[in-house]
C-alpha positions, 0 to 999 in steps of 0.5 A: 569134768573140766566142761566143754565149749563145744566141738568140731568133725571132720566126716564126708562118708555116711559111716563117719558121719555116723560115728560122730554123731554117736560121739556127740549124742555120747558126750552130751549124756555125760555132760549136757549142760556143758555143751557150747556150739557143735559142729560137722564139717562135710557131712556129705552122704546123709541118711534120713536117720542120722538127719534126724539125729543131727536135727534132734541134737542141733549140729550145725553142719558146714557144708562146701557148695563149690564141689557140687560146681566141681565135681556134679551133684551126685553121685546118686546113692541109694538111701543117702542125700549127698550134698542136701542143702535142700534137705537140711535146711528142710529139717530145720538144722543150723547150715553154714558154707565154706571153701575147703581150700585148697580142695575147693575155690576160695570164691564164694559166688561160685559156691552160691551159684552151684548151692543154688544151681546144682549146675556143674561146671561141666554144666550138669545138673542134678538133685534140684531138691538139694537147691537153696534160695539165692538169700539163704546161701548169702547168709550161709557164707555170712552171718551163718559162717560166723555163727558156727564159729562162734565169732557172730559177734565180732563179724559175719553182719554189717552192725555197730561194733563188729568188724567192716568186713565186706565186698561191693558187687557189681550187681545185687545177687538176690535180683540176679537170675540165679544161671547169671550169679557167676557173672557177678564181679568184685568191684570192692573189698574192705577188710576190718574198715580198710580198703583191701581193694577196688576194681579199675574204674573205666569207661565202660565199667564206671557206674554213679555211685561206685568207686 
């Protein structure tokens, strides 16, 4: 009665995931105007029908690379997509990228090298399918980070008005190959205009232009 700005789940396995779903697909029947930005946390095992639900209903899906690097790709279950960064951003539905810590790195160039890799740190790889362009996993732990939390208009992008969040890398990711990515370092750090950090300038690691 009182509206709704939206909500949040937290579901990994394909039966909580499923619960939710049906929990919102409920919810919006009652109240579909009142509806704001709806959220999944996880949603690691999908079936092809629950993604077409979440697709129909505009989730976004919050998803953490980091334990495909972790912990391998798979496990391979039958019917089910785990970790599908691929398949849901085939399926057109709205996808962000988080750490989970203290479950997951709070690094993210770790996180964009697995999305894009599926290489583990064990150095497995599996389910290319599920691979995601360099661009699209920058954005994921960007502008799309702030999008599923409401907050894209006070950060998430580099614009006039929000917040100067952001880091200076010792290379450009998207002219990176993609296996070297975890070779990237953070050379710089300014957090809301303020310089939070800077990498020791040396001989060998001074470049023209850099602090």
């Amino acid at each position: 009665r009182a509206g709704w700005r939206g909500v949040t789940c937290h579901a990994i396995g394909n039966l909580g995931v499923e619960t939710c779903v049906g929990a919102i697909e409920d919810a919006l029947r009652r109240e579909p105007a009142g509806a704001g930005r709806v959220r999944l946390d996880h949603g690691m095992f999908l079936s092809d029908e629950v993604i077409r639900r979440i697709a129909a209903l505009g989730i976004w899906v919050v998803g953490q690379p980091s334990f495909v690097y972790d912990l391998g790709p798979g496990p391979a279950v039958p019917g089910l997509h785990v970790r599908a960064f691929g398949t849901l951003r085939a399926a057109g539905i709205p996808q962000a990228f988080s750490s989970d810590f203290p479950c997951g790195t709070l690094a993210p160039l770790t996180g964009i090298y697995a999305a894009v890799t599926r290489r583990a740190r064990s150095g497995e790889v599996g389910d290319l399918e599920e691979a995601v362009p360099v661009a699209t996993a920058l954005q994921a732990y960007t502008l799309d980070a702030a999008r599923a939390a409401g907050l894209e208009a006070v950060c998430g992008s580099l614009e006039a008005g929000k917040r100067a969040d952001l880091v200076v890398l010792s290379g450009d990711p998207l002219a990176t190959p993609p296996e070297s990515l975890l070779g990237l370092r953070v050379v710089a750090t300014w957090v809301a205009g303020r310089a939070v950090h800077a990498e020791p300038a040396g001989p060998s690691r001074r470049q023209e232009g850099t602090p």
